[in-house]
C-alpha positions in Angstrom: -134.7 243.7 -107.1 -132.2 246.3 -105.8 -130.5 246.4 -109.2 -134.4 247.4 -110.7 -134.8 250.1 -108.3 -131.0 252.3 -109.3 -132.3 251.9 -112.9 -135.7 253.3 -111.8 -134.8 256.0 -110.1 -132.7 256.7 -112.7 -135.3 257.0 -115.0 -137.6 258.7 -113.3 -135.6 260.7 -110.6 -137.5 259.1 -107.3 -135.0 257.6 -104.9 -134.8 253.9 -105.0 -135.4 253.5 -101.4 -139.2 254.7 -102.3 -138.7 251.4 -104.9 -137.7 249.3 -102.9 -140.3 249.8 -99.8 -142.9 249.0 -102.1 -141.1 246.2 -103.6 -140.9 244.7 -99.9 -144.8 245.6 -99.9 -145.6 243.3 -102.9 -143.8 240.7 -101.6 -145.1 240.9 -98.2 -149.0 241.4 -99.8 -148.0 237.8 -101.6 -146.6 236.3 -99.4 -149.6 236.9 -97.3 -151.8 236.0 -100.4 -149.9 232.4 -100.5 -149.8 231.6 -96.2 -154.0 231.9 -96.9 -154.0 229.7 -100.2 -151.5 226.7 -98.8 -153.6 226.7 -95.3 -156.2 225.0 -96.1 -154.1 222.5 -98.3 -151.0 222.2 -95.7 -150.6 224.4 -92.8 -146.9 223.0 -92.4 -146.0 224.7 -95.7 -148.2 228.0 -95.1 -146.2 228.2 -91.2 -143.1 227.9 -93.3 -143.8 230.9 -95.7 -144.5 233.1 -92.5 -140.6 233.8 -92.4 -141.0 235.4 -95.6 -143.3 237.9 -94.5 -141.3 238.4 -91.2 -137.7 238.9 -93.0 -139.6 241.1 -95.4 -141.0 243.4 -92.7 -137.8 243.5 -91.0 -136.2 244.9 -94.2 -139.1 246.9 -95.0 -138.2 248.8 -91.2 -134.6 249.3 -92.5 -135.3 251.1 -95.7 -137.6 253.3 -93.9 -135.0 254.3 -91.2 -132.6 254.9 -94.2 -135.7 256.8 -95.8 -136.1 259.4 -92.5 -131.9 259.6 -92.1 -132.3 260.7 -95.9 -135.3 263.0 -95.1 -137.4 261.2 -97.6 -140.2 260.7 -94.8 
């Protein structure tokens, strides 16, 4: 979604950093939404969506160090 969130901020003159962290928050809030659906059905395939959330978090941390190097936070 990085190509979304230049055209956004484009648009509407709010850097795409602020985009993208809550980009990384949807995915994380459905990621998490899917990990409580597949549990009951197959905990092997809800324990292999956890990296999502993990990998998503991690990213999440590096936008907002770019965010307080930029002074956006």
């Amino acid at each position: 979604y990085a190509y979304y969130t230049l055209g956004l901020a484009k648009i509407t003159g709010i850097s795409a950093l602020w985009f993208g962290l809550f980009g990384n928050l949807v995915v994380i809030a459905f990621a998490l939404f899917v990990v409580w659906m597949l549990y009951p059905i197959s905990r092997a395939a809800a324990y292999l969506t956890i990296p999502v959330i993990i990998w998503t978090a991690y990213a999440s941390l590096i936008v907002i160090g770019e965010m307080r190097l930029q002074k956006l936070i």
